[in-house]
C-alpha positions in Angstrom: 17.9 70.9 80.7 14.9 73.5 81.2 12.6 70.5 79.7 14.3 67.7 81.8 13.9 69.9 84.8 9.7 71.0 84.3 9.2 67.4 83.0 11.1 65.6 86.7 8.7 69.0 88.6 5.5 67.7 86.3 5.8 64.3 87.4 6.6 64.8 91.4 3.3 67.7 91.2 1.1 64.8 89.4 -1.1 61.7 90.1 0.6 58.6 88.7 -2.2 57.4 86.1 -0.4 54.3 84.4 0.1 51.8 88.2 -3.5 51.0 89.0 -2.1 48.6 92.0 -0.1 52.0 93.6 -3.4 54.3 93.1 -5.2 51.4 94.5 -3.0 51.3 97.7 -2.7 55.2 97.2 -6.5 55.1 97.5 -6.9 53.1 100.5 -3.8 54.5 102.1 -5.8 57.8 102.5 -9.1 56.5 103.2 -7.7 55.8 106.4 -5.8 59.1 107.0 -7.4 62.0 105.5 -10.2 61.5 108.0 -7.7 62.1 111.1 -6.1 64.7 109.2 -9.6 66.6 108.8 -9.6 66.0 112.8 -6.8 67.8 113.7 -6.9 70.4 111.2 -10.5 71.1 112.3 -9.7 71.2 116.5 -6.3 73.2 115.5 -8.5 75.7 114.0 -11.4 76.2 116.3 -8.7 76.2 119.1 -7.0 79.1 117.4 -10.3 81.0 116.5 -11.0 80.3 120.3 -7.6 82.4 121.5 -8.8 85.5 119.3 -12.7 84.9 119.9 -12.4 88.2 121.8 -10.3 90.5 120.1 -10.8 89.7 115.9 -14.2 89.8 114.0 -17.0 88.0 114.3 -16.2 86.8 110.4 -12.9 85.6 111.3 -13.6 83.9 114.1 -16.9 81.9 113.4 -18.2 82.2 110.2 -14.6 81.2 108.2 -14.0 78.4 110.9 -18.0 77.2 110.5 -17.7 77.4 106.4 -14.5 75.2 106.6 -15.4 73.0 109.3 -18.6 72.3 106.4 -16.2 71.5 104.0 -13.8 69.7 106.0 -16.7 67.4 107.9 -18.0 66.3 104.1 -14.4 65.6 103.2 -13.5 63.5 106.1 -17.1 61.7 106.0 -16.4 60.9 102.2 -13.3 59.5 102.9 -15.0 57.7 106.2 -17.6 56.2 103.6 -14.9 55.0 101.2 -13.5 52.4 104.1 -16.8 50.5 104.8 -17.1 49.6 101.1 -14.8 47.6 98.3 -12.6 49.6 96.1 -14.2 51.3 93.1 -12.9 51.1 89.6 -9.1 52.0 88.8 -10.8 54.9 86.9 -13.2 55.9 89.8 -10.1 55.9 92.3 -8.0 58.3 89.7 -10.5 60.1 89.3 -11.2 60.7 93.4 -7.2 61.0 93.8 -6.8 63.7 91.1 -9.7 65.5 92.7 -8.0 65.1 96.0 -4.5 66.4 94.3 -6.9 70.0 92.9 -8.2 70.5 96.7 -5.5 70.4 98.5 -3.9 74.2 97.7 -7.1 75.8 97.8 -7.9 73.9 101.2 -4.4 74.5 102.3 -4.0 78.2 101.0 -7.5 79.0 103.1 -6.6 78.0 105.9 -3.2 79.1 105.6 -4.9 82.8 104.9 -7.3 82.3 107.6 -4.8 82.1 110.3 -2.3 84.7 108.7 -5.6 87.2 109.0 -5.6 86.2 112.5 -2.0 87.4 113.5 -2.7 91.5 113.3 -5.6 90.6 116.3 -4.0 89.7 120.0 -1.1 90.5 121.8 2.1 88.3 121.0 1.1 85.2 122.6 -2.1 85.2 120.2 0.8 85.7 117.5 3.1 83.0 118.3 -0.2 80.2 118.7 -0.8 81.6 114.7 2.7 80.3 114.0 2.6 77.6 116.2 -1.1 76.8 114.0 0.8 76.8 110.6 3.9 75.1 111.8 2.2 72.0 112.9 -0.6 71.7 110.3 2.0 71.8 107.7 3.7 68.7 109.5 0.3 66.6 110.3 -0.4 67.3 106.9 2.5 65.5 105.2 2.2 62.6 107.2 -1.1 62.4 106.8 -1.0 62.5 102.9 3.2 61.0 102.2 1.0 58.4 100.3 0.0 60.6 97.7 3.4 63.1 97.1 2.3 66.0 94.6 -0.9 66.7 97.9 2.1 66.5 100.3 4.4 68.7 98.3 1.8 71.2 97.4 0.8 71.8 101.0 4.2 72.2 101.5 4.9 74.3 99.2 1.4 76.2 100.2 2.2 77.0 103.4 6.0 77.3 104.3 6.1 79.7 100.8 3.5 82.0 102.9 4.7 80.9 106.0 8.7 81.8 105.9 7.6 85.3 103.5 5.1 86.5 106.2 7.2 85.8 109.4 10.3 87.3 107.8 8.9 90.3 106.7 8.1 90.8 110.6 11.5 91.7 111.3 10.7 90.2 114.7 13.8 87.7 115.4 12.0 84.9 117.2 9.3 84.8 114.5 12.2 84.9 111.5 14.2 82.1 113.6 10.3 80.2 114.1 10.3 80.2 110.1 13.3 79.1 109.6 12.9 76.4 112.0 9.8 74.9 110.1 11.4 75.2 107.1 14.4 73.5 107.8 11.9 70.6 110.0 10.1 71.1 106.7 13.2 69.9 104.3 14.0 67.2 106.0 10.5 65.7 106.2 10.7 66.2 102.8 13.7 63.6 102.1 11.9 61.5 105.0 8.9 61.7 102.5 10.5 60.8 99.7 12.4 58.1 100.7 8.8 56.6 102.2 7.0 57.1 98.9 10.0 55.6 97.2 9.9 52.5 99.3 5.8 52.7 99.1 5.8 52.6 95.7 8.5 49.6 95.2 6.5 48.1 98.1 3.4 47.9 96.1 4.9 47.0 92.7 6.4 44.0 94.7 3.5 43.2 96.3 1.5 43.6 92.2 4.4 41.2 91.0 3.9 38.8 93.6 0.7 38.4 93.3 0.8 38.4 89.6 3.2 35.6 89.8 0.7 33.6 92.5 -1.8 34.1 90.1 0.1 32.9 86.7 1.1 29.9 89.3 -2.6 29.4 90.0 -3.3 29.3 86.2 -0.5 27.0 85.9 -1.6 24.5 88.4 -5.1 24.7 87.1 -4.6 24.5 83.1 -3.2 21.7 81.0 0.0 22.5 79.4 -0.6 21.0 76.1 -3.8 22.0 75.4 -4.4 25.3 77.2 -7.7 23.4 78.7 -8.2 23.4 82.2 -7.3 20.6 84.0 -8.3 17.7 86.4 -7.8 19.7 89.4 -9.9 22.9 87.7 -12.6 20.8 86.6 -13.3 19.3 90.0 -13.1 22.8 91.1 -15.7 24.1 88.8 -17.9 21.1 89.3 -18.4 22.0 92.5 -19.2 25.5 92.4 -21.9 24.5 89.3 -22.8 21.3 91.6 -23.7 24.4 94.3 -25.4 26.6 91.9 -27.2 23.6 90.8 -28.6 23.1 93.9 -29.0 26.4 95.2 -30.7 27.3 92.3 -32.9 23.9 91.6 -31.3 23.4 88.3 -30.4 20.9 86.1 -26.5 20.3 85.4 -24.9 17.3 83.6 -21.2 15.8 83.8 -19.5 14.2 80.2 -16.7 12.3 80.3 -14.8 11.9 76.8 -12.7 9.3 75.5 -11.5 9.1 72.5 -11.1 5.9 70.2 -8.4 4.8 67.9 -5.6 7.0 69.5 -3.1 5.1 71.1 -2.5 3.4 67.8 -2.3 6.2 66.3 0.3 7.7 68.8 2.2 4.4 68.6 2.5 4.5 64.8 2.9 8.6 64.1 4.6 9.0 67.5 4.4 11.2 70.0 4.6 14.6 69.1 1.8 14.0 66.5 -0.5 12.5 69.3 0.1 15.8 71.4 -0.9 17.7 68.3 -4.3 15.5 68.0 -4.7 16.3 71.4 -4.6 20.3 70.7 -6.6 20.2 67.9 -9.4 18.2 69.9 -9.2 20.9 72.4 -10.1 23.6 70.1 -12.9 21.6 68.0 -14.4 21.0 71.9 -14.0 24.7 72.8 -15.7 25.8 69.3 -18.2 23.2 70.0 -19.0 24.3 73.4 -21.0 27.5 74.6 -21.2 29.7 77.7 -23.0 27.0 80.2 -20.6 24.0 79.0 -17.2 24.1 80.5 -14.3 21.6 79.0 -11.3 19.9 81.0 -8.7 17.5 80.1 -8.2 15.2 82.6 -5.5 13.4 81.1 -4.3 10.7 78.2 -6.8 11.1 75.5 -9.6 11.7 78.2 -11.9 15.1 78.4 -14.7 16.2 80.8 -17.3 18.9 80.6 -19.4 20.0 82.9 -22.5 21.4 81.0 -25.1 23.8 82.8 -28.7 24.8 82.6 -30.4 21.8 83.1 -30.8 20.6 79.5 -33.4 17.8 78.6 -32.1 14.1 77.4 -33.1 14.9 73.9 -30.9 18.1 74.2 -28.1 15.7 75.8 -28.3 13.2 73.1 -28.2 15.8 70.3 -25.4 17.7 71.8 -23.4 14.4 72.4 -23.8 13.1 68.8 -22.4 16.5 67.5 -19.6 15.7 69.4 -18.8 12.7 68.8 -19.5 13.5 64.7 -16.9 16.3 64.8 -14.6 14.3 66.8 -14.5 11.8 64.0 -13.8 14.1 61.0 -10.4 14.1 59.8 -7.2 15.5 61.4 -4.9 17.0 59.0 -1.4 17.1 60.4 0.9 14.5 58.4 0.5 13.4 54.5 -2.3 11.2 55.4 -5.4 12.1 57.0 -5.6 11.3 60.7 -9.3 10.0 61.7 -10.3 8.9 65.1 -13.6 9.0 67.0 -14.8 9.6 70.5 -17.1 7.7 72.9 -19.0 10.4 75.4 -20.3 9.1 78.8 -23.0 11.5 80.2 -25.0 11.7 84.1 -27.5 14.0 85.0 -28.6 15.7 88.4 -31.1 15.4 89.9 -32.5 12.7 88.0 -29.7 10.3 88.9 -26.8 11.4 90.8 -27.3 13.7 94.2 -23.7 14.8 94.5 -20.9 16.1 92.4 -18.6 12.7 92.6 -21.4 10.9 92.3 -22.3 12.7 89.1 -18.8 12.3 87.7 -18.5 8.5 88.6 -21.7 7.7 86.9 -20.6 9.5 83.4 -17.5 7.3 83.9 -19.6 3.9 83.9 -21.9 5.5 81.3 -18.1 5.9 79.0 -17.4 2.7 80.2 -20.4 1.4 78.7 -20.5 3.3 76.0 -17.1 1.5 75.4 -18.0 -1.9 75.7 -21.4 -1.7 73.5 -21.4 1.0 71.4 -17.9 2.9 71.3 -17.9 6.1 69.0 -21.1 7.6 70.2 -23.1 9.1 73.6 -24.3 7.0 76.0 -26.5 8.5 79.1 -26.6 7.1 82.7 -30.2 5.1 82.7 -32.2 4.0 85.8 -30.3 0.3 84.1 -27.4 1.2 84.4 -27.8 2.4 88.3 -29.3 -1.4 88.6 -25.9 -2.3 87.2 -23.9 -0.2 89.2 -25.3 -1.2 92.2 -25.1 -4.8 91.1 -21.5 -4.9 90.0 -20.5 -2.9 93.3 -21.8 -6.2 95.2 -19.9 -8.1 93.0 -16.2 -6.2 93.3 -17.3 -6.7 97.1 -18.0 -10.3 96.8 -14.9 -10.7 94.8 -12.0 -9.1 97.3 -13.6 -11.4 99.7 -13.4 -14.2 97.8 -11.3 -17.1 98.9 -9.4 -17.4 95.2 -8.5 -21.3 95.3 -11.2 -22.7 96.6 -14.2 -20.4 94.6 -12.7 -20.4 91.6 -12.4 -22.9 88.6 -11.7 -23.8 85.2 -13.8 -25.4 82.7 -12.9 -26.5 79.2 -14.3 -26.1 75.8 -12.5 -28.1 72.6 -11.2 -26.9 70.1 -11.7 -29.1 66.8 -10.2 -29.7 63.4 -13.3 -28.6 61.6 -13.0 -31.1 58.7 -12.3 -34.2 60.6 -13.7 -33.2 64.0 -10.2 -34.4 65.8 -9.8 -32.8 69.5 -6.5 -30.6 68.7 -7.2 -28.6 71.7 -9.3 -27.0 75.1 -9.7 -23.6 75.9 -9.6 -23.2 79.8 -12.5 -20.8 80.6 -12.3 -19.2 84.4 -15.8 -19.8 86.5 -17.0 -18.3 89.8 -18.9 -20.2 92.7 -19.2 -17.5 95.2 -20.8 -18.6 98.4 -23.0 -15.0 98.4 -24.1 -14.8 95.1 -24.0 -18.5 93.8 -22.4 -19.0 90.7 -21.3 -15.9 88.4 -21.2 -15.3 84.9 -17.2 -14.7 83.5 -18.8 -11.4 81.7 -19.9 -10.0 84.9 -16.6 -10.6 87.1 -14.0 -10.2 85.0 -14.4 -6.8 83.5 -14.3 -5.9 87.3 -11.7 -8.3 88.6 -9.8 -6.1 85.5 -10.7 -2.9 86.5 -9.6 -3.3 90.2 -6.9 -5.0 89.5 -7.5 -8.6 91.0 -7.4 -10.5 87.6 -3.9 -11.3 87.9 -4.5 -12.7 91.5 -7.0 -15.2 89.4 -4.0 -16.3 86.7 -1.9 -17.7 88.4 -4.2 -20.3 90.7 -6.3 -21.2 87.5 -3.4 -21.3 85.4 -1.6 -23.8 87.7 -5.1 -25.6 87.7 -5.7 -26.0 84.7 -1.9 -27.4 84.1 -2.1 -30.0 86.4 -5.5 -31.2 84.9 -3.9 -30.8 81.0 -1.0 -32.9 82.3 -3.6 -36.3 82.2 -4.7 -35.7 78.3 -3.3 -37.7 76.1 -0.1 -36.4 74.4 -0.7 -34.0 71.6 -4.0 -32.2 72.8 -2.9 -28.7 73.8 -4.5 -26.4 76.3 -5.1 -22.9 75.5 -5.4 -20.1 78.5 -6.5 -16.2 78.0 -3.9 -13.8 79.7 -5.4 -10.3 80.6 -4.0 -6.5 80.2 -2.5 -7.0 83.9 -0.8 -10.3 83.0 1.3 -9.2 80.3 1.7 -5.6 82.0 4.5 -6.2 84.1 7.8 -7.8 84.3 7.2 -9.4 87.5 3.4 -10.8 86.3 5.1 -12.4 83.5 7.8 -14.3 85.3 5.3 -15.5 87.6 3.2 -17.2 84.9 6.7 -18.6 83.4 7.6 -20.0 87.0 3.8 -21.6 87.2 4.7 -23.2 83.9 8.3 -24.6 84.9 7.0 -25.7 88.0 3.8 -27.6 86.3 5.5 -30.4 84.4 3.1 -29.8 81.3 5.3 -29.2 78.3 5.0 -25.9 77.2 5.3 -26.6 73.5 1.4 -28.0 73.8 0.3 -24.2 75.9 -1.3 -21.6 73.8 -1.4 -18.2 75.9 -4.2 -16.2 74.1 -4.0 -12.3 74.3 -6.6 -9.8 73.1 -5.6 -7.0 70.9 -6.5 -4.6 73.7 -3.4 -6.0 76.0 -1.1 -5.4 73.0 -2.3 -1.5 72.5 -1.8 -1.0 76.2 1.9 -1.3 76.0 3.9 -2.8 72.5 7.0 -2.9 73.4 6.5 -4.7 77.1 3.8 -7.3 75.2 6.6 -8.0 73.0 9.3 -8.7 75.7 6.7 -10.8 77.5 6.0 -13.0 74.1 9.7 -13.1 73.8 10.2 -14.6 77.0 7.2 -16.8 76.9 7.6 -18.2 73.1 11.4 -19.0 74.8 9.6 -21.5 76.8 7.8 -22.6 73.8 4.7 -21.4 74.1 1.9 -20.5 71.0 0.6 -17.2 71.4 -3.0 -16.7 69.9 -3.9 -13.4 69.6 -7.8 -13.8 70.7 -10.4 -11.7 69.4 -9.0 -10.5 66.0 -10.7 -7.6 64.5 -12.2 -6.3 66.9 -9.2 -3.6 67.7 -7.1 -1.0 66.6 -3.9 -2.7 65.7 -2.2 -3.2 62.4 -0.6 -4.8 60.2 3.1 -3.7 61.2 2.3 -4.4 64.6 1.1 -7.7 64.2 4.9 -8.5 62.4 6.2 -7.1 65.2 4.6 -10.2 67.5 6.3 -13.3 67.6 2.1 -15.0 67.3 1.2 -18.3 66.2 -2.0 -17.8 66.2 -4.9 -15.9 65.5 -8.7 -16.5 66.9 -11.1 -14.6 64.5 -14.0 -13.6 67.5 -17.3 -14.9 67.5 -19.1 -11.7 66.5 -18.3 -11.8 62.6 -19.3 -16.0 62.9 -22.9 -15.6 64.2 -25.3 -15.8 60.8 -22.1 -15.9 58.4 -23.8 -17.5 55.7 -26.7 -15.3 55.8 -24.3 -12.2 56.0 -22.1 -11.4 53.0 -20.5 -8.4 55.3 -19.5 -11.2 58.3 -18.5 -13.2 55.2 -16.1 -11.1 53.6 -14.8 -10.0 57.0 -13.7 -13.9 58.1 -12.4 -14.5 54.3 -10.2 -11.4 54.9 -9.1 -12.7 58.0 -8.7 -15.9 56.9 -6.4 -14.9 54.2 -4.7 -12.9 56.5 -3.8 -15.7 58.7 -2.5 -17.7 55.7 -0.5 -15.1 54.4 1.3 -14.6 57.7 1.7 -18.2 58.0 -0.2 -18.6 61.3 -2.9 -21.3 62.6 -6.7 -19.3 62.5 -9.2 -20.5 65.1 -12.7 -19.4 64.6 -14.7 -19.5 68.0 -18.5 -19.5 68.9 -19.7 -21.5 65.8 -23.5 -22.9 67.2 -24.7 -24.0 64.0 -24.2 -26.7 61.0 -24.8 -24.4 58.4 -22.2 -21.4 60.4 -19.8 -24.5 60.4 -20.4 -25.1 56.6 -19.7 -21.2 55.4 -16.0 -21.5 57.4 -15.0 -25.1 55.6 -15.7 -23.4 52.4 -13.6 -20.5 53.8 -10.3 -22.5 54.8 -11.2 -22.5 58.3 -9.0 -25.4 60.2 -9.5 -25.0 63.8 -13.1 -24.1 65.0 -15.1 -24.1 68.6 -18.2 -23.7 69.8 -22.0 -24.7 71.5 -22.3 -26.5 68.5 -19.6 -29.3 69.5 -19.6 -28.6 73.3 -20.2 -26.3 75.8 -17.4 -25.6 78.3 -17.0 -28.8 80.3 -15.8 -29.8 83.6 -12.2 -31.5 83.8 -13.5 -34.9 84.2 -15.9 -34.5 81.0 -12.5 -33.7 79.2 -11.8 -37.1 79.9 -14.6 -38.9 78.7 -15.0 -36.7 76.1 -11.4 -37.9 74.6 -12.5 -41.2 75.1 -15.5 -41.0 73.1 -13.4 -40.0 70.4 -10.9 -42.1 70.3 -13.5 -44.9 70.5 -15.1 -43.2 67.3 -11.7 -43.2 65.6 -11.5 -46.6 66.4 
């Protein structure tokens, strides 16, 4: 009980050491009351040496008062000094608290001793102003220090002990009534203190949790929940403050943006929850590849930024980006096989091309962009070229929502042949641009943008219905073949627009070949699969364009209702000088074959390229060497010629 009881008395006497917010509040709390408490003691005092200047000593009355009007003007100026600057450390402020906590009964027994050495000088009146003296101070005193209880209840205890012992041992019955008074005004300021500090104290652990759960909200909104990396918003945050710097400063600063390749298949086939583990692991390879001056976001999907400071050099850009990418592409182990995919890193640098902080960031996108398209798996930095391009394709996307779709756009046609008896089987419709502004426009410049803003479907469904109406004057037999983009296939509405542009054609659908890339089917499997289902109910062929170029495999391809595959110009050019393109279109070949579908090998431009696919098994095959695309009309004549040749 004894222990319980000194333990409760230690802790009410003592400086809590273990809540920096309540010594912080403590701290500032006082800063602004000590000062007026120095005030009034100090005016209390002089006032009361004043009333006995002429009957006590010369010691009593001005030396004392002048020693602790010293002590108590450095004090209060301290304190004064402490409100015009920030906090200092938690350790500074208990440090200046305790200090506080030591003075206060040697301050507050001096001056308590001081006035009681007064009382035997003056007639009574002199007496009751020295009671009067230590009856208020004793009260100023615990308001002006309630913040910090053991100083309040050591002043208390200070004076009212010396207080209620002296006045009582007077025997005078005013004075003895005077003590009891302050004591008793003394108690219950007490309770009135304690319930104060009570409700300080909760006040400020509220006020610590409250901001500690703002904060952990900030965190929240500012971090990425699967990887721990900040995210889009904090990376736009920080870009600006380092875009600032940067130019405060006159630095350098660069912006990456990451993408990595290969990992939507991978997500599709492993699921999920394996893809989110990838996508932790590359957020700790990029955090151990990174240093002090190169902060790493995720900005979403499989996409990463960084924003990389101190000005580094191209070679320094082109170095650090090829690590990347390198360590991107070793191995993840996570299931019995070993995961690999790889990374493509765009990078822009200021001031060399970009002048502002979105304008940084949207030229490392076209630099990933174009990393992408030419050279995916490595760095590619924004060149004075690819401004040029920038600039060039921004006139386009301009020129192309202000083109009038029917009239400006057009389809031309390239055959498709039987490449052992040179029999038209089919034509390819290919989409062409005559804009008014910029004369007549390469498909490989509009529509990677008509893609990317989202116009390309608004270019389906007029050329489609064009190139129907045209197909519907070929003899019976010759099919027409049309490409479908991302967008086309994307949507449930998109695709029963195309099937209504179809019913509504009178071109039997059982000669149409719809041709997909193996991009559209990655975007979205099982949509591209309810969109083959519905048009292959038509009767439609679906070529799947482009073949080995992407990501997909083997199971996924089963999973397509296809009846055809197109094997891309790329592995054709040179085949019979190449024994790589070679063994690629055999494979391919054999493929097709094996999965009992038709195998269409485009761009062949040459007698001897035409020569390596017979000897390969190729059937189908198109290509500057038979014709370029033609107009409609040509299509005509061209179908003549052959059946004359026939003949």
């Amino acid at each position: 009980m004894t222990r319980k009881i000194l333990a409760t008395l230690r802790t009410l006497m003592s400086v809590p050491h273990d809540n920096p917010k309540l010594l912080k509040a403590q701290y500032l709390a006082l800063s602004r009351q000590l000062p007026l408490m120095y005030l009034v003691l100090l005016l209390n005092m002089w006032a009361l040496a004043f009333t006995h200047l002429a009957v006590a000593p010369f010691w009593l009355t001005l030396v004392i008062p002048l020693v602790m009007t010293v002590i108590c003007v450095a004090r209060a100026c301290m304190w004064l000094r402490s409100t015009r600057r920030l906090p200092p450390a938690d350790a500074q402020i208990l440090a200046s608290l305790r200090r506080t906590n030591q003075l206060v009964p040697i301050i507050a027994g001096a001056f308590t001793a001081w006035s009681l050495a007064l009382y035997p000088y003056g007639d009574a009146y002199s007496q009751s102003h020295v009671a009067f003296f230590m009856g208020i101070t004793v009260i100023v005193c615990i308001f002006c220090m309630m913040h910090l209880r053991p100083a309040a209840l050591t002043t208390t205890l200070v004076v009212n002990v010396a207080f209620v012992i002296f006045f009582a041992s007077t025997h005078n019955p005013a004075f003895i009534a005077t003590a009891v008074n302050v004591l008793l005004v003394s108690l219950a300021m007490l309770v009135i203190l304690q319930h104060h500090y009570r409700d300080f104290t909760h006040l400020v652990n509220v006020q610590a949790q409250t901001e500690q759960l703002s904060n952990e909200n900030l965190r929240l909104a500012n971090q990425d929940s699967l990887t721990g990396l900040p995210n889009r918003r904090q990376f736009f945050t920080t870009l600006e403050r380092a875009m600032s710097q940067a130019i405060t400063g006159q630095k350098g600063l660069a912006v990456g943006i990451l993408d990595l390749d290969g990992f939507k298949p991978v997500n599709d086939l492993y699921g999920h929850s394996v893809g989110d583990k990838i996508l932790v692991m590359v957020g700790q390879r990029l955090r151990q590849l990174v240093g002090a001056t190169v902060h790493v976001a995720r900005l979403g999907g499989d996409e990463f930024a960084l924003v990389l400071e101190g000005g580094l050099d191209d070679e320094d850009l082109h170095a650090f980006g090829k690590t990347l990418c390198e360590q991107l592409h070793v191995e993840f182990l996570l299931v019995d096989v070993p995961i690999q995919i790889g990374a493509t890193l765009g990078i822009a640098t200021f001031p060399q091309h970009a002048a502002s902080a979105m304008e940084l960031f949207e030229y490392a996108d076209y630099a990933l962009y174009q990393g992408k398209h030419h050279n995916p798996g490595a760095m590619c930095l924004f060149s004075a070229s690819h401004r040029e391009q920038l600039q060039s394709d921004g006139i386009t996307e301009q020129a192309l929502r202000r083109a009038v779709l029917d009239k400006e756009f057009f389809v031309l046609f390239q055959p498709i042949l039987d490449s052992c008896s040179r029999e038209t089987v089919a034509f390819e419709a290919l989409a062409r641009w005559d804009s008014p502004e910029l004369g007549l426009v390469s498909p490989a410049r509009f529509i990677p943008i008509a893609e990317r803003i989202g116009l390309i479907n608004r270019l389906t469904l007029p050329l489609l219905r064009q190139a129907l109406d045209m197909a519907r004057s070929w003899p019976e037999g010759i099919r027409l073949s049309f490409n479908l983009s991302v967008h086309d296939c994307g949507a449930h509405d998109s695709v029963q627009s195309i099937v209504e542009v179809i019913n509504a054609s009178g071109f039997n659908p059982a000669y149409l070949d719809l041709e997909i890339t193996e991009t559209v089917v990655m975007q979205d499997i099982p949509q591209v699969q309810w969109a083959i289902r519905r048009f292959r109910q038509l009767g439609c062929g679906i070529s799947l364009d482009d073949f080995g170029t992407g990501y997909s495999s083997l199971s996924q391809l089963h999973a397509l209702a296809l009846t055809k595959l197109k094997i891309d110009r790329r592995f054709v050019t040179d085949i019979h000088l190449n024994p790589a393109s070679y063994k690629i279109v055999k494979s391919l070949v054999a493929l097709s074959h094996d999965m009992e579908l038709e195998c269409v090998v485009e761009g062949v431009e040459t007698l001897d390229e035409l020569k390596a696919l017979r000897s390969l098994g190729c059937t189908q095959v198109q290509g500057f060497f038979f014709s370029p695309p033609v107009a409609f009309a040509d299509t005509l004549v061209w179908l003549a010629q052959a059946e004359q040749r026939q003949g």
